[in-house]
C-alpha positions in Angstrom: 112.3 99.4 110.8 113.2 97.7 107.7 112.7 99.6 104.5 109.8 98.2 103.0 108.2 98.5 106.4 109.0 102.2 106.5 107.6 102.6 102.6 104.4 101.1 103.3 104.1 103.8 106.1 104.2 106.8 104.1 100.7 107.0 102.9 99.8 107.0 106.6 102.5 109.6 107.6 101.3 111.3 104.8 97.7 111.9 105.7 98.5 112.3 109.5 96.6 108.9 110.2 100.0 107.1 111.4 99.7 106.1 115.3 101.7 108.5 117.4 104.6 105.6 118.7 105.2 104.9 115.1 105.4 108.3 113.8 109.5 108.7 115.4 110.7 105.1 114.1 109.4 106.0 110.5 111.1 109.6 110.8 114.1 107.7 111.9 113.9 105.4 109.3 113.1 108.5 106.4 117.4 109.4 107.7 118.0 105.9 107.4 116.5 105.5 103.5 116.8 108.5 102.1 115.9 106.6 98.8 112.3 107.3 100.8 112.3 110.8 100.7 111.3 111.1 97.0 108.2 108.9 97.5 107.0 110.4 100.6 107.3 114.3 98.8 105.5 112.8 95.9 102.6 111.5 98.2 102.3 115.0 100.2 103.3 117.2 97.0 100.0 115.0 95.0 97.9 115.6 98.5 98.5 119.9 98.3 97.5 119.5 94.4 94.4 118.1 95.0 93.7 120.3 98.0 93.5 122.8 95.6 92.2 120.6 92.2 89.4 118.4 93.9 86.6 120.7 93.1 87.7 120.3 89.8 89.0 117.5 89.1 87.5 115.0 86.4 86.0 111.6 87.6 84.2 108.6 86.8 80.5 109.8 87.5 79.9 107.0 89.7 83.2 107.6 91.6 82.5 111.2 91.5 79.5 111.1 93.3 80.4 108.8 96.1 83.2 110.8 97.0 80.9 114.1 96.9 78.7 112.3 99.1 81.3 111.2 101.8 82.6 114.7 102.2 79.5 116.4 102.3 78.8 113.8 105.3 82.0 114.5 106.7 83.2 117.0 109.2 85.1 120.0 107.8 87.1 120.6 110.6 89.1 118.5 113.0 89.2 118.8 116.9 91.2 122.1 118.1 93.2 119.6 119.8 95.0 117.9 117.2 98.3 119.3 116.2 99.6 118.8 112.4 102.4 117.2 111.7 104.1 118.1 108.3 107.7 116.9 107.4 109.4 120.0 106.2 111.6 118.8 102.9 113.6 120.7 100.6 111.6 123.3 98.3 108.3 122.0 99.2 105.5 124.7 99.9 103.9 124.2 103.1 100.5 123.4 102.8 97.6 125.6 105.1 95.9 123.4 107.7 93.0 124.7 107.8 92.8 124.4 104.1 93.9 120.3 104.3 91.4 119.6 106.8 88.4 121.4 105.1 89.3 119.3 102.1 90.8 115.9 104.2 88.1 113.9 103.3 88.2 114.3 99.1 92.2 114.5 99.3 92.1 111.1 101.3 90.0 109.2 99.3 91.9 110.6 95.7 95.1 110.1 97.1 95.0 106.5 98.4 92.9 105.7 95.0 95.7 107.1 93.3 98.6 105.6 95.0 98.8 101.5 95.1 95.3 101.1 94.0 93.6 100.4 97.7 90.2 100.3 98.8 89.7 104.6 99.6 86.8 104.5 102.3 88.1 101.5 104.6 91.3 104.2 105.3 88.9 107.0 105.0 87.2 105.7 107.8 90.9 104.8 110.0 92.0 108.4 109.4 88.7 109.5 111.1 89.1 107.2 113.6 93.1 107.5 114.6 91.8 111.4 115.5 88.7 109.8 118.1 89.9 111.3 121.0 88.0 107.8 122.5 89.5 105.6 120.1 91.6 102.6 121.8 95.1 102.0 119.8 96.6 98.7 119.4 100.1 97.2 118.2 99.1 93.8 116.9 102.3 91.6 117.5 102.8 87.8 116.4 104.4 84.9 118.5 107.7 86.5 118.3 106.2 89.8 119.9 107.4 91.6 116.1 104.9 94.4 115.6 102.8 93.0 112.1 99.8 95.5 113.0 97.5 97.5 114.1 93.8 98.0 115.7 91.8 100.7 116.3 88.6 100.2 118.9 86.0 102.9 119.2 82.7 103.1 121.3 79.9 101.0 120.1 82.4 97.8 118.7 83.6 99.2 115.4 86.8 97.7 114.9 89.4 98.8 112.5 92.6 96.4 111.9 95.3 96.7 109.7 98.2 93.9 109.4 101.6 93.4 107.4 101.1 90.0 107.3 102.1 88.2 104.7 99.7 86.6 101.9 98.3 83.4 103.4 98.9 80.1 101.6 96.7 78.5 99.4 93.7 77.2 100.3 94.1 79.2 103.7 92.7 82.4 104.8 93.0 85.1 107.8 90.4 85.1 110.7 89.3 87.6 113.0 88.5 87.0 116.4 86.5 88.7 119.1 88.2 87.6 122.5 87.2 88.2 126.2 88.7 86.4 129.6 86.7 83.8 129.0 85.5 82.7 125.7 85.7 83.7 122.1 83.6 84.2 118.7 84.7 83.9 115.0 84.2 86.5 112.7 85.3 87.9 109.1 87.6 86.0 107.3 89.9 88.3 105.0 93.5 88.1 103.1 95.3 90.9 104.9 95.5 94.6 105.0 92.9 96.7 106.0 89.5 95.7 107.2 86.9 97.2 109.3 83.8 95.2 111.3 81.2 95.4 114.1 82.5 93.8 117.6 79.9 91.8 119.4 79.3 93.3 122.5 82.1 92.0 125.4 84.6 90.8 123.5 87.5 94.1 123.9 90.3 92.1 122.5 91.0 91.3 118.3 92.9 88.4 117.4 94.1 87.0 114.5 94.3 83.7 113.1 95.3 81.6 110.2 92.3 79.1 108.9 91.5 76.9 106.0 89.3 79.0 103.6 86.1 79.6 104.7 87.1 80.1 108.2 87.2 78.0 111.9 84.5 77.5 114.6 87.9 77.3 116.4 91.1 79.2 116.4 94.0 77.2 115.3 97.2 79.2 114.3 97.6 82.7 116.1 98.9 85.3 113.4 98.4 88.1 115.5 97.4 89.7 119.2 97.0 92.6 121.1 100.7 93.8 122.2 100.9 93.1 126.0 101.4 96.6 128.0 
């Protein structure tokens, strides 16, 4: 795993949202780049401060109140089931579970605001769903089988996808697809990153394509598709 690969991991590994099979390369690549190590403490470091300073913490009203509203909709507690995973560094107080996950919800949201800028409830809503116990997990690979993403299929056809892909050239965009054995349907059109969409009913497989702007009512380029097993 390359380093900037590894660094745009951490606010995943961070909020325990990072798929399980990637979860030993990045803490193989955290021995590899110790140049990392600062970053990552600073992300889970900010995420036990505002454990404990969300309540009080001063917002934009209009922010403020979305955010309320999200975690008073969201559950305060996460399946018995799932396990924790906190990297143990160097004079860093270990943070109570029970106190991250009745606060996981505000601390997301803050945190990924804070750090890089990104839209919060998109990977609001990924965290939730990496923990669906019915959730189907995908590595999104491109023509050379490299990993450039992931997806994220629950019941019902909401989709999450998330790619490293690279900005697309001018006057181009990225295209999602719905894909069954048979046939296929265009759908959102987006730059990259994180996105999250309705399915149509019987199309189980996402890919990804690169389009002129405005999308395709065909695909062209594959970008990305469902790692074969």
């Amino acid at each position: 795993m390359r380093l900037e690969e590894a660094r745009e991991l951490l606010p995943l590994y961070a909020l325990h949202a990072l798929p399980e099979d990637e979860v030993g390369q990045l803490e193989q690549a955290l021995q590899a780049y110790p140049e990392l190590w600062p970053e990552l403490k600073a992300l889970q470091a900010t995420a036990a401060d505002l454990t404990y300073a969300v309540p009080e913490r001063a917002a934009d009203a209009d922010l403020k109140a979305k955010v309320l509203a999200r975690v008073r909709s969201s559950p305060t507690s996460l399946p018995k089931a799932v396990e924790p995973r906190v990297l143990t560094l160097p004079s860093q107080p270990r943070v109570l579970w029970s106190r991250w996950a009745a606060s996981f919800a505000a601390v997301a949201a803050v945190l990924l605001l804070v750090w890089g800028g990104v839209q919060v409830y998109p990977w609001m809503e990924w965290a939730r769903a990496a923990r669906n116990p019915q959730a189907k997990m995908e590595t999104l690979v491109n023509e050379k089988n490299q990993p450039v993403g992931r997806a994220i299929l629950l019941p019902g056809g909401r989709t999450l996808v998330w790619t490293q892909l690279p900005p697309p050239p001018p006057g181009k965009t990225y295209q999602l697809w719905g894909v069954n054995q048979t046939d296929h349907v265009g759908l959102n059109t987006y730059r990259g990153g994180l996105i999250a969409f309705n399915m149509p009913q019987g199309y189980p497989i996402v890919h990804i394509t690169e389009e002129k702007m405005g999308g395709s009512p065909t695909p062209t380029q594959i970008r990305a598709f469902p790692q074969q097993e």
